[in-house]
PDB file of N, CA, C and O in Angstrom:
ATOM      1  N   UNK A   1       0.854  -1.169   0.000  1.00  0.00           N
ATOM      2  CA  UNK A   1       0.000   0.000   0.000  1.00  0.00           C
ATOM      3  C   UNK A   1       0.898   1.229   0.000  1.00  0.00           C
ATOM      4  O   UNK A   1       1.905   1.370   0.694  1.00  0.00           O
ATOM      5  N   UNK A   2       0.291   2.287  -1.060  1.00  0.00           N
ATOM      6  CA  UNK A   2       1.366   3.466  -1.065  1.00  0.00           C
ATOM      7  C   UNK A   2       1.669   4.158   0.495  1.00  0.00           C
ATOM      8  O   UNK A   2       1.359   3.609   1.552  1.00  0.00           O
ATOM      9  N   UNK A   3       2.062   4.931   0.424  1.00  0.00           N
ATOM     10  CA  UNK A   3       2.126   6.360   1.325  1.00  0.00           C
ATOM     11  C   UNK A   3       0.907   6.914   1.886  1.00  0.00           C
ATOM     12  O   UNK A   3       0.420   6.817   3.012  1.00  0.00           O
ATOM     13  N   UNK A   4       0.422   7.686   0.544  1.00  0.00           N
ATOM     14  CA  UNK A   4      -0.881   8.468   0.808  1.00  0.00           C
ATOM     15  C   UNK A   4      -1.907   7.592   0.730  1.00  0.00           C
ATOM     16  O   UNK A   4      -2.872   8.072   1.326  1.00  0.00           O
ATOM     17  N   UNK A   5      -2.248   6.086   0.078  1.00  0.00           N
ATOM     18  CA  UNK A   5      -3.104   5.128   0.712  1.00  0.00           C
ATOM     19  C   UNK A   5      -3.227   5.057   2.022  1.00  0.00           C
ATOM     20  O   UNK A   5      -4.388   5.226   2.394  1.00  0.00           O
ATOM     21  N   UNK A   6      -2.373   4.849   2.953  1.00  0.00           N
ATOM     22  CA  UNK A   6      -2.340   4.458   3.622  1.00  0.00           C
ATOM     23  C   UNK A   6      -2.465   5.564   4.975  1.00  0.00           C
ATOM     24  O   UNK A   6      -2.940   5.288   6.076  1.00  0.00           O
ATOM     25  N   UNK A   7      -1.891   6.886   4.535  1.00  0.00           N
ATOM     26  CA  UNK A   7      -2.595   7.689   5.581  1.00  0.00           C
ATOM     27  C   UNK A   7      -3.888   8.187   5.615  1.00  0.00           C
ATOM     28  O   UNK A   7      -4.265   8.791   6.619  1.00  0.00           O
ATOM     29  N   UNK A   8      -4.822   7.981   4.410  1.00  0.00           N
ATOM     30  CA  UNK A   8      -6.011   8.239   4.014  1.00  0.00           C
ATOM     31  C   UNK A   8      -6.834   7.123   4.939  1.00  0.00           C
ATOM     32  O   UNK A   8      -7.667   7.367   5.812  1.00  0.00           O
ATOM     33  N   UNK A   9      -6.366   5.866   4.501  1.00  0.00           N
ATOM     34  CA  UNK A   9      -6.729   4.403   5.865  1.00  0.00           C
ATOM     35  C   UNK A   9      -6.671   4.855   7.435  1.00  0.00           C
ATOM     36  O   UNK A   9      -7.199   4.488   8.485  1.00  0.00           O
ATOM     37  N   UNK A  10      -5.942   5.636   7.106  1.00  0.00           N
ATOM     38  CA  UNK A  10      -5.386   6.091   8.675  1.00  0.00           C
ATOM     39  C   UNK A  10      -6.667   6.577   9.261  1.00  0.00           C
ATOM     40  O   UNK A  10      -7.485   6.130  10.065  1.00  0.00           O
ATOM     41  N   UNK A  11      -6.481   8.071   8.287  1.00  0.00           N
ATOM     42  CA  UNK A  11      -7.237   9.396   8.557  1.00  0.00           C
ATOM     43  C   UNK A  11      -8.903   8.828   9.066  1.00  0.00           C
ATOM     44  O   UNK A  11      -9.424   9.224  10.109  1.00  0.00           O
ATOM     45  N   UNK A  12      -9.708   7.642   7.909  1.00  0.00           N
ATOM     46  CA  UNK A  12     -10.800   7.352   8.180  1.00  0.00           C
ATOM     47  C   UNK A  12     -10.602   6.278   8.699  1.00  0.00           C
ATOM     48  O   UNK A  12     -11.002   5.417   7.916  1.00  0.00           O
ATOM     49  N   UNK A  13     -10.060   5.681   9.912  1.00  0.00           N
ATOM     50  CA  UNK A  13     -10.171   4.970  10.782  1.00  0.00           C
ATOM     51  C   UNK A  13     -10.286   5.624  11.915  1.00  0.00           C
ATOM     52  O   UNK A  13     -11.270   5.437  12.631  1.00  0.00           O
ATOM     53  N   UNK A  14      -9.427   6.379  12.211  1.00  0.00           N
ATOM     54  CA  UNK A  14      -9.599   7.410  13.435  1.00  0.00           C
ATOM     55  C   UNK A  14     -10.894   8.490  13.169  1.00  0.00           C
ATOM     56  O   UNK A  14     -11.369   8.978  14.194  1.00  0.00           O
ATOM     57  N   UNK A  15     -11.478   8.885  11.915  1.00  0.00           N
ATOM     58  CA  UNK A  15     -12.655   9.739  12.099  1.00  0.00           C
ATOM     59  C   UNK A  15     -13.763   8.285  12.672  1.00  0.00           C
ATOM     60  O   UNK A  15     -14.471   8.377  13.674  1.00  0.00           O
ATOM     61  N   UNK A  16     -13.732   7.742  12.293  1.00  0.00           N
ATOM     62  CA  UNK A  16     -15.227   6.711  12.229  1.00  0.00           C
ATOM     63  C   UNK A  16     -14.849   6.107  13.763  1.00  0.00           C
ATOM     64  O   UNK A  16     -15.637   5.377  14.363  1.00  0.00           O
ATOM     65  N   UNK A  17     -13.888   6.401  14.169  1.00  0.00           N
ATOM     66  CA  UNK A  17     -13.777   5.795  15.716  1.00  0.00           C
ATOM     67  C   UNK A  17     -13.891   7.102  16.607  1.00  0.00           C
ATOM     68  O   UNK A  17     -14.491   6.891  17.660  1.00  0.00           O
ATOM     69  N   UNK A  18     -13.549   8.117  16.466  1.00  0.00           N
ATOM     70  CA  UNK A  18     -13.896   9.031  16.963  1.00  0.00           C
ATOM     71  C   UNK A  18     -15.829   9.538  16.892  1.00  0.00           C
ATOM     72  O   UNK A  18     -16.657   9.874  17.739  1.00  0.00           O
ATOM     73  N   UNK A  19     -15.838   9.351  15.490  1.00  0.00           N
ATOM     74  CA  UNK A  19     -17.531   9.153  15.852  1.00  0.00           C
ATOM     75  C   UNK A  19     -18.322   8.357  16.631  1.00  0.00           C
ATOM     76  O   UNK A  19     -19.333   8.603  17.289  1.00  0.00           O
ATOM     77  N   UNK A  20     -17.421   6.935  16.365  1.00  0.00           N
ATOM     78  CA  UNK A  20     -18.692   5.656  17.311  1.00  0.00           C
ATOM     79  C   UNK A  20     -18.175   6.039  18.700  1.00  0.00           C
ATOM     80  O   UNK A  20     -18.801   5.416  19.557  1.00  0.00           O
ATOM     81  N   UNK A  21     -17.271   6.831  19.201  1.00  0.00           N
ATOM     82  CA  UNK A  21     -17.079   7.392  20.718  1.00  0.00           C
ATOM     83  C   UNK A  21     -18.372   8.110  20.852  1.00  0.00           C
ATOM     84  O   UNK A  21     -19.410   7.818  21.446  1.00  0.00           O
ATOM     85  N   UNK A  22     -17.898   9.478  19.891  1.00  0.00           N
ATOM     86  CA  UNK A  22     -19.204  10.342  20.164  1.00  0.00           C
ATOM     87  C   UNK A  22     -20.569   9.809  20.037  1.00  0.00           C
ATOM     88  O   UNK A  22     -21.333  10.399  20.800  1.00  0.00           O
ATOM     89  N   UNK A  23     -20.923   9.237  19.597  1.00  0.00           N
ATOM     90  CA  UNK A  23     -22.486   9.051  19.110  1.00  0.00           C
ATOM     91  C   UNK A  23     -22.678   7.668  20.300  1.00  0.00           C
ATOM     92  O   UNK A  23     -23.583   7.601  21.132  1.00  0.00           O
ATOM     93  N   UNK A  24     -21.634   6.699  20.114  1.00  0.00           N
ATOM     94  CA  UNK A  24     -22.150   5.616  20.366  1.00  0.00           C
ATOM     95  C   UNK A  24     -22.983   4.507  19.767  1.00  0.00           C
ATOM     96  O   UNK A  24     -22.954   3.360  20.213  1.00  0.00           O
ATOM     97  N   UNK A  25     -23.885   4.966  18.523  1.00  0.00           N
ATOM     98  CA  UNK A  25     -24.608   4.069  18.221  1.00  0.00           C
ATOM     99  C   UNK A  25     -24.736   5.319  16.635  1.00  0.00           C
ATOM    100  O   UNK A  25     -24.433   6.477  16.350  1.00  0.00           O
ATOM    101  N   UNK A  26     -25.508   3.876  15.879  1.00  0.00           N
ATOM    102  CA  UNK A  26     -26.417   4.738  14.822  1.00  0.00           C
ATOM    103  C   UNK A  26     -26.949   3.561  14.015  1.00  0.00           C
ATOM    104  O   UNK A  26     -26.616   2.398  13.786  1.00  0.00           O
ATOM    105  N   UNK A  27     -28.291   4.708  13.572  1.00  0.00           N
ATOM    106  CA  UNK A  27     -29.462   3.990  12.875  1.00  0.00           C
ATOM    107  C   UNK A  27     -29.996   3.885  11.683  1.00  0.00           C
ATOM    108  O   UNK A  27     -29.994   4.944  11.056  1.00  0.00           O
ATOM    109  N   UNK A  28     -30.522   2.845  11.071  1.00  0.00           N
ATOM    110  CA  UNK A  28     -30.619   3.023   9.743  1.00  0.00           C
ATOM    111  C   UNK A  28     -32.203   2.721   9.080  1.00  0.00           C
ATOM    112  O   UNK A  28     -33.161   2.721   9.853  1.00  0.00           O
ATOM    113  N   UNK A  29     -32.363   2.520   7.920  1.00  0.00           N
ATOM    114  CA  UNK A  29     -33.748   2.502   7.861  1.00  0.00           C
ATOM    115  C   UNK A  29     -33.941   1.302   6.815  1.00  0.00           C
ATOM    116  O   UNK A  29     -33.451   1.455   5.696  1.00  0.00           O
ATOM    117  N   UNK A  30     -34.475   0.378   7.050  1.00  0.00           N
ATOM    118  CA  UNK A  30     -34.410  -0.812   6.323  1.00  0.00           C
ATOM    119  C   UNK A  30     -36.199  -0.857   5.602  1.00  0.00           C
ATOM    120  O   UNK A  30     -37.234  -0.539   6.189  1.00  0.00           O
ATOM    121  N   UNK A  31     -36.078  -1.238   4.529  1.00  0.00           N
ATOM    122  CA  UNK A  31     -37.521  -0.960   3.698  1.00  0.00           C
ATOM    123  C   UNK A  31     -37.961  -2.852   3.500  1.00  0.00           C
ATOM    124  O   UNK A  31     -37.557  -3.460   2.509  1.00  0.00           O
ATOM    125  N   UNK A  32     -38.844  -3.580   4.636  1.00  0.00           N
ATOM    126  CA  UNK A  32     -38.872  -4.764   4.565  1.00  0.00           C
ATOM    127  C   UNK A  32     -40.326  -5.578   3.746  1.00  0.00           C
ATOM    128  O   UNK A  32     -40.430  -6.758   3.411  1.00  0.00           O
ATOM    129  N   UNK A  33     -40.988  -4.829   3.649  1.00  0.00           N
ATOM    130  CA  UNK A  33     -42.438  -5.161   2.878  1.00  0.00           C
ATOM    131  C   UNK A  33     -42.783  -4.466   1.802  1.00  0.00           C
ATOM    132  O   UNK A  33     -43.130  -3.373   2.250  1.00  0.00           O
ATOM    133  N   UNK A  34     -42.893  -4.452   0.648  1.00  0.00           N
ATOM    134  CA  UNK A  34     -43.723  -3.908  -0.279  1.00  0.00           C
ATOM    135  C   UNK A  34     -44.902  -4.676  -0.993  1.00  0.00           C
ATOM    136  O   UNK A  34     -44.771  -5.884  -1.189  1.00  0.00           O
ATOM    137  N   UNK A  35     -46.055  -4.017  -1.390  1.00  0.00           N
ATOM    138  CA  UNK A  35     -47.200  -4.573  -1.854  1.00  0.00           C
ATOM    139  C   UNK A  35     -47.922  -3.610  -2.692  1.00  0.00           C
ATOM    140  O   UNK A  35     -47.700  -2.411  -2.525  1.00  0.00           O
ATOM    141  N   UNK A  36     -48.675  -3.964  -3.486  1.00  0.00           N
ATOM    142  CA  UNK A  36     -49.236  -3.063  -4.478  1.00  0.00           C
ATOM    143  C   UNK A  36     -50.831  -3.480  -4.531  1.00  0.00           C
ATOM    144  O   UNK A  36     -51.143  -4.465  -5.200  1.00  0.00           O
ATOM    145  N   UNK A  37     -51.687  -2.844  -3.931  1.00  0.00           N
ATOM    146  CA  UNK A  37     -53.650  -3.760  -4.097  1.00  0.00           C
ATOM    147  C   UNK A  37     -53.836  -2.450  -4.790  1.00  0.00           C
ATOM    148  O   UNK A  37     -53.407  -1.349  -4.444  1.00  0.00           O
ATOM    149  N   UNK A  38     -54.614  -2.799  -5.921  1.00  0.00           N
ATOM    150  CA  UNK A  38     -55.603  -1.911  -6.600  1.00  0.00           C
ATOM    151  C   UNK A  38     -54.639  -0.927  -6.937  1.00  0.00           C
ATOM    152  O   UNK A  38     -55.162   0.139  -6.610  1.00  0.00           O
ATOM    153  N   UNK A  39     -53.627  -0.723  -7.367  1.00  0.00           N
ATOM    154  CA  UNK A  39     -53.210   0.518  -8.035  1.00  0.00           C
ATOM    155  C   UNK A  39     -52.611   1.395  -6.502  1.00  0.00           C
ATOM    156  O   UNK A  39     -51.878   2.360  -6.716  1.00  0.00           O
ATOM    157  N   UNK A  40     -52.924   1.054  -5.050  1.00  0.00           N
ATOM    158  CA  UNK A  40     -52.353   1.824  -4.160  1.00  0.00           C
ATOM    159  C   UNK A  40     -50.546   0.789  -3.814  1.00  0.00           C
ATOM    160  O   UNK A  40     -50.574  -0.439  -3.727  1.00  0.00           O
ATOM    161  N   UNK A  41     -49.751   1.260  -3.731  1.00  0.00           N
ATOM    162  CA  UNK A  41     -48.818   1.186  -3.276  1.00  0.00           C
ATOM    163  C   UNK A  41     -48.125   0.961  -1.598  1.00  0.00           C
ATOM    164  O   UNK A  41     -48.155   1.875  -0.773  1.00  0.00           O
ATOM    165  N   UNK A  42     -47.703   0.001  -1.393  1.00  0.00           N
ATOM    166  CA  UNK A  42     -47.688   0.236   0.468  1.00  0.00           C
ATOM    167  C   UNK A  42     -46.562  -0.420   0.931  1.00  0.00           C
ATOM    168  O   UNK A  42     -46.433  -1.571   0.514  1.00  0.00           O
ATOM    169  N   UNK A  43     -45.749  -0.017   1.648  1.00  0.00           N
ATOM    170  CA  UNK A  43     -44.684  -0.557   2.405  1.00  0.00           C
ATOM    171  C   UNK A  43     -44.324  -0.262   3.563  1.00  0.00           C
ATOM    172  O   UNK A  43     -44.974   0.536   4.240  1.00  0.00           O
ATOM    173  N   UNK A  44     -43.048  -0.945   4.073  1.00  0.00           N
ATOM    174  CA  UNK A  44     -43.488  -0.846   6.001  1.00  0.00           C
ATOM    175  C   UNK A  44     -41.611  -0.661   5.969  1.00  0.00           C
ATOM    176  O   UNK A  44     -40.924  -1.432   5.299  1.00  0.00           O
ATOM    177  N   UNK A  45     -41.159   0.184   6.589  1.00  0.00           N
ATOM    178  CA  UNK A  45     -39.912   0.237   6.828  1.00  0.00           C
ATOM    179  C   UNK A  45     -39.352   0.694   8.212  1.00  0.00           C
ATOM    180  O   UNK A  45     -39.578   1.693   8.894  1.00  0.00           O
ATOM    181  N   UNK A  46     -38.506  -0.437   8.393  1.00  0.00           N
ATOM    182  CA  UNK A  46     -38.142  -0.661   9.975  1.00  0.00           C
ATOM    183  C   UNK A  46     -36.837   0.167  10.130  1.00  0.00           C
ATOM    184  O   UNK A  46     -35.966   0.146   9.260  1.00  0.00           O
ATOM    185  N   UNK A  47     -36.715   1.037  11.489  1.00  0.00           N
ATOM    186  CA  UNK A  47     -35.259   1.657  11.515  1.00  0.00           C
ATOM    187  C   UNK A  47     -34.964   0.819  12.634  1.00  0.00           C
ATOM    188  O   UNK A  47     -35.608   0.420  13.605  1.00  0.00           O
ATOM    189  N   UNK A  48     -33.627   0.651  12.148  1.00  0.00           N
ATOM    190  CA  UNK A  48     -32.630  -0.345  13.602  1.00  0.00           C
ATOM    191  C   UNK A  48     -31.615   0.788  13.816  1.00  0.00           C
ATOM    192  O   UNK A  48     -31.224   1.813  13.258  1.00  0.00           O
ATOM    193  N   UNK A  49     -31.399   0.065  14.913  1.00  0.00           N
ATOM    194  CA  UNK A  49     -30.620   1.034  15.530  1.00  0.00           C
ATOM    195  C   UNK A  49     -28.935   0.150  16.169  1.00  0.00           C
ATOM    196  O   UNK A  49     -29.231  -0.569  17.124  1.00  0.00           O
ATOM    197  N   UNK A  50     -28.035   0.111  15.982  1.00  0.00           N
ATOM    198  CA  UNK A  50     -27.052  -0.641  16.686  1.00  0.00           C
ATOM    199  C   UNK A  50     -25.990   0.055  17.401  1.00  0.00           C
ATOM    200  O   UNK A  50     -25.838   1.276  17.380  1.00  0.00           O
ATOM    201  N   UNK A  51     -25.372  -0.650  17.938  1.00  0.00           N
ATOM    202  CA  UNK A  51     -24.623  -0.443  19.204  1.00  0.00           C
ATOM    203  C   UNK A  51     -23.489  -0.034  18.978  1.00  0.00           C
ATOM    204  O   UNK A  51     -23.162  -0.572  17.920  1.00  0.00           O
ATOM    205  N   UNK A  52     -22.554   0.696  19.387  1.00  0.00           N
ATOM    206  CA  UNK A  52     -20.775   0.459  18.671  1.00  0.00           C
ATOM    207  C   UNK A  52     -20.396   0.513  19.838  1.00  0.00           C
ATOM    208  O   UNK A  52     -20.672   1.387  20.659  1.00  0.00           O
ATOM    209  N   UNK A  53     -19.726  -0.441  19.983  1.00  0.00           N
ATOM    210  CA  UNK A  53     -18.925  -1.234  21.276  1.00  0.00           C
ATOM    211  C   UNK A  53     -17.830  -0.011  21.459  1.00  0.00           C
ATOM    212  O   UNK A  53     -17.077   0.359  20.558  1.00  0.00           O
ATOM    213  N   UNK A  54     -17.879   0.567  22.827  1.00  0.00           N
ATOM    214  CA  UNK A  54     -16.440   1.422  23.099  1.00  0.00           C
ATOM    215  C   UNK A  54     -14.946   0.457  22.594  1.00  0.00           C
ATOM    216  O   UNK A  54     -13.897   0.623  21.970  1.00  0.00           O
ATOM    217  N   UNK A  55     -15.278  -0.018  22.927  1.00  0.00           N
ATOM    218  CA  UNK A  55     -13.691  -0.816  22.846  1.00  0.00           C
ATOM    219  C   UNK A  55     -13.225  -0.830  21.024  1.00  0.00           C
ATOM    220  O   UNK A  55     -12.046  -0.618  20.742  1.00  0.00           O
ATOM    221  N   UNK A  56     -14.528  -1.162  19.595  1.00  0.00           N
ATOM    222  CA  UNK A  56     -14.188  -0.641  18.966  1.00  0.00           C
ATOM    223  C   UNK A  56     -13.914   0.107  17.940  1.00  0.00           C
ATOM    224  O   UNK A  56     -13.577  -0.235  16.806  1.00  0.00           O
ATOM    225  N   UNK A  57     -14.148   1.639  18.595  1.00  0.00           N
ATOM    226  CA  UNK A  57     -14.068   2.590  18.627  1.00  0.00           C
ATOM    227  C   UNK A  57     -12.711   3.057  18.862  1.00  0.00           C
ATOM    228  O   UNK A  57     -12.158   3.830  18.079  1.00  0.00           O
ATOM    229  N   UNK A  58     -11.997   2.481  20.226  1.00  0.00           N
ATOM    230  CA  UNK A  58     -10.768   2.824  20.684  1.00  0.00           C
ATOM    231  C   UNK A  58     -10.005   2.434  20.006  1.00  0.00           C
ATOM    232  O   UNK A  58      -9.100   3.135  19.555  1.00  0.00           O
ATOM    233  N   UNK A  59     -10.197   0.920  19.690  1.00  0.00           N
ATOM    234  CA  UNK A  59      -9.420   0.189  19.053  1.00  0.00           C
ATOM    235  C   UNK A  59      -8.994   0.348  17.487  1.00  0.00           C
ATOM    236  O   UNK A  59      -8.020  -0.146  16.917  1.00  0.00           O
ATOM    237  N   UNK A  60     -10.432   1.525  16.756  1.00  0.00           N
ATOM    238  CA  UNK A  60     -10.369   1.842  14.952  1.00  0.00           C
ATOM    239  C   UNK A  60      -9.195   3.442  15.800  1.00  0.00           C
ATOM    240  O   UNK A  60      -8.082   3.633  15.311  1.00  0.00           O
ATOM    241  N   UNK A  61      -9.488   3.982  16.505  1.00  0.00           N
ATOM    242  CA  UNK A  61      -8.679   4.566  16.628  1.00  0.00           C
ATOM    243  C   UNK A  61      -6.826   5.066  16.879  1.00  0.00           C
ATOM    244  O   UNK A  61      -6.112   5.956  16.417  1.00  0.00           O
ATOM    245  N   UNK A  62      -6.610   3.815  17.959  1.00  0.00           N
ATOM    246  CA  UNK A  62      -5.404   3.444  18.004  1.00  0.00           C
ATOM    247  C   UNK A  62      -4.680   2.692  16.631  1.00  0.00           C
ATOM    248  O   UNK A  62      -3.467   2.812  16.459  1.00  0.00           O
ATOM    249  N   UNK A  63      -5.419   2.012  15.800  1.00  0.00           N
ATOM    250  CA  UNK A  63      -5.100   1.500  14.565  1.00  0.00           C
ATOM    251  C   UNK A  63      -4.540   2.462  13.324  1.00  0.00           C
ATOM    252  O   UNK A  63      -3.646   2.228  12.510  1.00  0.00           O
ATOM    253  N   UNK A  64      -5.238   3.418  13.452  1.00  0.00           N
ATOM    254  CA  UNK A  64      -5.780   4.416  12.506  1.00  0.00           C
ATOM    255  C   UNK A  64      -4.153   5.179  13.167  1.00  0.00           C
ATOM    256  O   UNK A  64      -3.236   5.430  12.386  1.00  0.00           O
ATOM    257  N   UNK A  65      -4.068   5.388  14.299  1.00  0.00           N
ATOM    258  CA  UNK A  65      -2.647   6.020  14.885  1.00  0.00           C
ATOM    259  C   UNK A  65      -1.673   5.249  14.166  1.00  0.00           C
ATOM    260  O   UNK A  65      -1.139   5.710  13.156  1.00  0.00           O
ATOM    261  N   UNK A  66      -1.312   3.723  14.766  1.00  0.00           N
ATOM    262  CA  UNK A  66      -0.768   3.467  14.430  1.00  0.00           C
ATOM    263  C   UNK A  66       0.185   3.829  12.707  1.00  0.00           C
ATOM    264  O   UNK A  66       1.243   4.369  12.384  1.00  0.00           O
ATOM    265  N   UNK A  67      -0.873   3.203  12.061  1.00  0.00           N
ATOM    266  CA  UNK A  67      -0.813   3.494  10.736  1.00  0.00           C
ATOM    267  C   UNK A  67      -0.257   4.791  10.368  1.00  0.00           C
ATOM    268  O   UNK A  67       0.228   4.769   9.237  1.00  0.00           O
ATOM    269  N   UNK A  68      -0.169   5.970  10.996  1.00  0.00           N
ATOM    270  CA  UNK A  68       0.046   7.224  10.426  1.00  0.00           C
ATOM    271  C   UNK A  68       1.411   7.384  11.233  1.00  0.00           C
ATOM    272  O   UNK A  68       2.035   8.374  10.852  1.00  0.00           O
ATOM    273  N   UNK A  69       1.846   6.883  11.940  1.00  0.00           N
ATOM    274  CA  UNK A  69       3.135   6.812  12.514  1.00  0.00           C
ATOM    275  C   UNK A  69       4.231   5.800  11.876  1.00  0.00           C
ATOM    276  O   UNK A  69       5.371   6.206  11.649  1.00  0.00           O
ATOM    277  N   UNK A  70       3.924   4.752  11.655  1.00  0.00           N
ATOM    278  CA  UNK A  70       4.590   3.388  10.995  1.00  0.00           C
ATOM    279  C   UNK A  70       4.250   3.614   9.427  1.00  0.00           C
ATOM    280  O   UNK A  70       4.904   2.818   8.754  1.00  0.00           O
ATOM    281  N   UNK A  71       3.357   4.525   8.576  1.00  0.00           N
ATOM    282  CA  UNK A  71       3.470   4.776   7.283  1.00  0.00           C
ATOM    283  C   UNK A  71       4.039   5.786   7.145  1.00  0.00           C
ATOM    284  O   UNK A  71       4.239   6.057   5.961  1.00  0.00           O
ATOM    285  N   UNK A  72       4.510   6.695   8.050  1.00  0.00           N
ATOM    286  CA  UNK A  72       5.857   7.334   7.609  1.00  0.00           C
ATOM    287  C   UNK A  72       6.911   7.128   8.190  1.00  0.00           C
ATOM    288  O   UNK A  72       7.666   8.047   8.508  1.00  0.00           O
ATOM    289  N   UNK A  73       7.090   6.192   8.371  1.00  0.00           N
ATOM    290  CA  UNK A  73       8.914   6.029   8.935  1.00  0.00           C
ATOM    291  C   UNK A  73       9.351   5.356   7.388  1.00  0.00           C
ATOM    292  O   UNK A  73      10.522   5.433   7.015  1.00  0.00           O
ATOM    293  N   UNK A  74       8.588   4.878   6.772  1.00  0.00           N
ATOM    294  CA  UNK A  74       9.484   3.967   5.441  1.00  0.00           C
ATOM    295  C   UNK A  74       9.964   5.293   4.870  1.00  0.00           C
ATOM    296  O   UNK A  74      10.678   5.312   3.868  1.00  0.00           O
TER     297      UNK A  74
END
């Protein structure tokens, strides 16, 4: 992996772990039924919601360090 690959890997490992710190969680919206009677249209869409484990969070973060320290020493 180049140089600037690899601090870019960096860069969005430590943002997306710094987010699942802040937020903790996030939700999405899943579209699970569709049906069509008579010309009306109808569907049912479920939002989930999941968890992001502190640990990793810490752990995309310290990685994300790593990487930007050990991709520039070569």
């Amino acid at each position: 992996m180049s140089g600037k690959a690899m601090t870019v890997v960096a860069i969005v490992l430590i943002a997306l772990g710094a987010f699942g710190l802040a937020r903790g969680k996030f939700s999405y919206t899943e579209e699970t039924h569709e049906a069509e009677i008579a010309g009306i249209e109808l569907s049912v869409k479920d939002r989930e919601t999941v968890a992001v484990p502190q640990w990793l969070s810490i752990g995309a973060i310290a990685a994300g360090a790593l990487l930007l320290v050990f991709g520039r020493r070569k």
